[in-house]
Each structure stands twice: as C-alpha cells, then as structure tokens.
N, C-alpha and C positions, 0 to 999 in steps of 0.2 A: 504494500500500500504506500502509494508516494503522500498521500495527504488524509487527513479525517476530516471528513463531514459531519454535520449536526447529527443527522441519522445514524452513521455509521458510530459515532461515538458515544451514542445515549446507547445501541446495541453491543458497543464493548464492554461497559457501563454494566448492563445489564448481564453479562456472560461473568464480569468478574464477581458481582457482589451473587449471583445466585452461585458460583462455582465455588466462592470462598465457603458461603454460608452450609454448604452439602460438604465441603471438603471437610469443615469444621467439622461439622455433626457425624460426619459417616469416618473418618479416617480415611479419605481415600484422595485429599490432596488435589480435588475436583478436575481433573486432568476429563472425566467421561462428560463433565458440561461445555469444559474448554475445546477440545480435537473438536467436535462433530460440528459446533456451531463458528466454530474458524474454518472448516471446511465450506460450510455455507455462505460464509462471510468473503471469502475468499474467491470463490465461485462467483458471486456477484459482481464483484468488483473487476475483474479481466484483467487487474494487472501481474498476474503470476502464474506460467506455464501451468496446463492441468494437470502434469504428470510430474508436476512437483508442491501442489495444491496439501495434500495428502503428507509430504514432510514438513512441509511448512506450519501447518498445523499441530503436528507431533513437539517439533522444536519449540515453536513457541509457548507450547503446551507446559511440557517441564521446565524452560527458565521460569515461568511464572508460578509455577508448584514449586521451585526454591523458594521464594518467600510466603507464596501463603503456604507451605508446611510447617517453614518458620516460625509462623505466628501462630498456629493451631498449637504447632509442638512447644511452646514457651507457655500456652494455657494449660495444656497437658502436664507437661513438666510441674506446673503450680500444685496440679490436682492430684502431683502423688499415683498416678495411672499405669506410666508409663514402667514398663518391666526394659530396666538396663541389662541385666545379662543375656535377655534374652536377644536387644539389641545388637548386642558386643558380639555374639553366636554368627548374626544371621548379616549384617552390615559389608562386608568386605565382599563376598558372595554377592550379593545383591548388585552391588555397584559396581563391581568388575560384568554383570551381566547388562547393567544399564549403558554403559562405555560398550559394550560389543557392539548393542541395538543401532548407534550410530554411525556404524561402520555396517554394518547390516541392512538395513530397512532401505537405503537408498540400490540396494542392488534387486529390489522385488519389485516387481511392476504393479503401480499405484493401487489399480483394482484388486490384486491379491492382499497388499497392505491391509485395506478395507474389510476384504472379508473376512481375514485373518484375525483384523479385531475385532468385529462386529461375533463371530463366531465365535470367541475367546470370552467377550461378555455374557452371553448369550450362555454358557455355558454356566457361569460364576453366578447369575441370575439365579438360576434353576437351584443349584445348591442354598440359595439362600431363601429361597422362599417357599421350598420345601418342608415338608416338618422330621427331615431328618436331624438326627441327635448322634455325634460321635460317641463310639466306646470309653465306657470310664476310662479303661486302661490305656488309652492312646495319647502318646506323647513325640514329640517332634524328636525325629530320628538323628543317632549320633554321627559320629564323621564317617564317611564320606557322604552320606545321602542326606544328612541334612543341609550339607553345604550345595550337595546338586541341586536341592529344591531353591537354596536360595540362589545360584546362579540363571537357573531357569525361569524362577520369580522376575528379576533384574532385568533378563535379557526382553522378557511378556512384557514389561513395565516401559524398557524402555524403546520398545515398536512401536507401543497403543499410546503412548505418550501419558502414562496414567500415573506413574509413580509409586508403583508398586500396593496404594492400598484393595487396588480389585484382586490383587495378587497374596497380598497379606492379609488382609482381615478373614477370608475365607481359610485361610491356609490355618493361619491359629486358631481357630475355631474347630476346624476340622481337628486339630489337635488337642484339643480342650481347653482355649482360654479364654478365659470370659470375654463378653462383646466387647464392654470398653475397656477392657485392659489391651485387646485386639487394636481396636481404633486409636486407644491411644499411642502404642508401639508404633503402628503404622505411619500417624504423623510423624513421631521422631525420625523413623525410616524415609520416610519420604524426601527430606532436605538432602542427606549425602547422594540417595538413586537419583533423584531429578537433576543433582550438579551434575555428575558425572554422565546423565545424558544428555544433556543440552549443551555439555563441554564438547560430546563428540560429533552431536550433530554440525556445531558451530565451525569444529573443523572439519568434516566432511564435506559442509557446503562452500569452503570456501575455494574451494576449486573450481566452483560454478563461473561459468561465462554472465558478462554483463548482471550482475546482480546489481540490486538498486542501494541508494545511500541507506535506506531504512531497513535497508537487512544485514544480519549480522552471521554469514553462514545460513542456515533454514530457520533460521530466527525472525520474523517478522516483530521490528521494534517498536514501532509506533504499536501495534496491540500486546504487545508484551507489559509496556509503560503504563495502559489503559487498563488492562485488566488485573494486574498486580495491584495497583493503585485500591480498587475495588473492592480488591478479593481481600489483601490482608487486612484492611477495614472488618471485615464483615466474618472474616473465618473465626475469629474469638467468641463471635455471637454464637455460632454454629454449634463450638463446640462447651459452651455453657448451656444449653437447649438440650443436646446430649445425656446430659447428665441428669436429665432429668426425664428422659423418653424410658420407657421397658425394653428391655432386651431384645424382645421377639419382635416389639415395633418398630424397632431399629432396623433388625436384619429383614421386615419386609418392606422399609423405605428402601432399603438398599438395593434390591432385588427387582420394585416396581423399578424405579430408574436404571435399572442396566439393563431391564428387556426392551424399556423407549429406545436407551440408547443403542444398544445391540439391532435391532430391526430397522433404527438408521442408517447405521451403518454400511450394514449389509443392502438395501434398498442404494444406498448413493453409491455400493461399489456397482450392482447391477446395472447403472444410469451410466455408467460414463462408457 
C-alpha cells in the first residue's frame, strides 16, 4: 500500500482492535483476524502482485503479533498464569520452526499456502468444539518428541502467520493444561515465534524486485503501524475479559472463529 485512505484506515483500525481484543482473550496472538482480512485488504487495493498477496499478509501478520503478544503476555505475566518451564521446554523449538516458515512459505504457490491454512484451522476448530476430554494420564512428551511437536508447532505458526497460539492452546490442552494456563503460555510464546518469523520473512523478501518504500521484505508497513497501534490498545482488555469467561466458553469462542476463518480461507484459495 503506497498510501491510506479514510476507509482503508478506519478498516485497519478495525482489524487491529478486534484482533488485539480475540488475541487477548483467546491466546492466540490474533494473527487468524489479521492474515484473512489483509488478504482482503490487499486484494482490493491492486497494489501488490497476487501471488504474493498471501505472504504479504502472513508477514505482516506476525511483526504485529510481536507486540500485541507483548502486551497480552505482560497482562498474563501480572496474573500469575503463565507456566515458565513449560515455556523454557517448548521456546527454542518453536522458533527455530517459525524462522524455517520464512524460508519456506514463499517456495509454495499462493493457492496451496491458502489451503494449507484454511485446512490446518479447520482442523484445530473441530478439536475444540468438540466435547472431547484428554486422558488424565497424558502429558506433553519428553525429548525428542516433544521438541518435534514444538518445531512443527513453529514451522504451522509461522506459514499461517498465527503465532503459534492455534498451535499451542490446542496442543496443551490436549495434554492436560488448563484453558488459561494454555492461553496464557501461548501469549508468552507468541512474542519470541512471531520475531523470529517476521525476521525471516523480512529477509526473504528482500530479494524481491521493485518492492515499494512501505514495504519492509513481505512486510506491508503502513498496516503493520495501523494495526499494532490498535491491537496493543485493546489486547489487555481481551485478556482481563478472559478471566472471567468459563473454560468450555472459551474453547467454543475459539472454535466458532476458526471455522469463519478456516472456510475463508479455503473459499479465497478456490477464487484465485
């Protein structure tokens, strides 16, 4: 985008404070409001190849989930939520996979990208809105396969541009940890996976021919600056709101919006 307009910036406006305010409440770093609706955004607008509409979206996606995870994970942090060892486990893993994603994603053609994520949500959906219940006895696996989950976590996190909490919150749970102990890790998790994937997009893209002043590699700045702005405002609310929802209500807010967004998706890879 070389410039913003009134529309277009009351619409970034809008992308960042409802993505902070879900990212807050759900753990998940709102990356599944930011991708689909900067695809749209994007799309409109005709200043950026289509077959690179789809990274561009991804990248800008996690530079703006560095800070609003930021801001979630410092509320988090306040509330005593957040599980550090289990952090410290699963962190290096995570972000050596989100650093792959950007060396990765720009070699899959746009469409597959799409459905790749839209099908990956789609999936993560279903488990949560489910009324399945893990085994008491199940706990997150020791070295080496826990560390492959979290490289695989890392690598899903940083295609879909999501920040790993569609990837985490599920994944703990499925191993028995409570909802918000989940969402809150996730937040923390969030800030190192999203650097380290918006690190590698930025270099990735920057090989790109004729890229505009407002891009930064597959980084689109002017909505980077518009929706950060928004979202860390708004992601404290989020997740003070949290803490006050039920467990089960939580994981089926989570579940309705990843089948919206999952059936977008996938509907916008079939379109192009």
């Amino acid at each position: 985008m070389t410039e913003i307009s009134l529309p277009l910036l009351a619409s970034l406006l809008l992308i960042g404070t409802t993505s902070g305010f879900l990212g807050g409440m759900l753990g998940i770093g709102g990356g599944v409001v930011i991708v689909p609706a900067l695809i749209l955004l994007l799309e409109g607008t005709g200043h950026s190849p289509a077959e690179e509409i789809t990274l561009i979206a991804v990248a800008t996606s996690l530079s703006c989930i560095v800070f609003t995870s930021a801001s979630a994970a410092y509320t988090q942090y306040r509330s005593g939520k957040v599980l550090w060892p289990l952090f410290r486990r699963l962190m290096v893993f995570f972000v050596l996979g989100s650093f792959c994603a950007g060396v990765l994603s720009p070699q899959l053609p746009a469409q597959a990208l799409r459905v790749v994520i839209g099908l990956f949500l789609a999936f993560v959906a279903l488990v949560m809105l489910t009324n399945w219940r893990p085994a008491a006895h199940r706990e997150l696996p020791k070295a080496p396969y826990g560390q492959g989950i979290g490289f695989a976590g890392g690598l899903m996190s940083g295609i879909a541009g999501i920040a790993g909490g569609n990837v985490i919150v599920p994944t703990l749970v499925y191993f028995n940890t409570p909802i918000h102990n989940a969402t809150a890790t996730s937040s923390a998790l969030g800030v190192p996976i999203a650097a380290a994937g918006a690190l590698s997009y930025i270099l990735s893209g920057n090989t790109l021919a004729g890229v505009s002043a407002w891009q930064l590699g597959y980084v689109d700045v002017s909505s980077f600056v518009v929706i950060t702005a928004a979202a860390v405002l708004c992601a404290p609310l989020g997740v003070k709101f949290a803490h006050r929802v039920p467990a089960d209500l939580l994981k089926r807010c989570f579940g309705v919006l990843l089948v919206f967004v999952a059936g977008r998706m996938v509907y916008s890879a079939l379109s192009l």
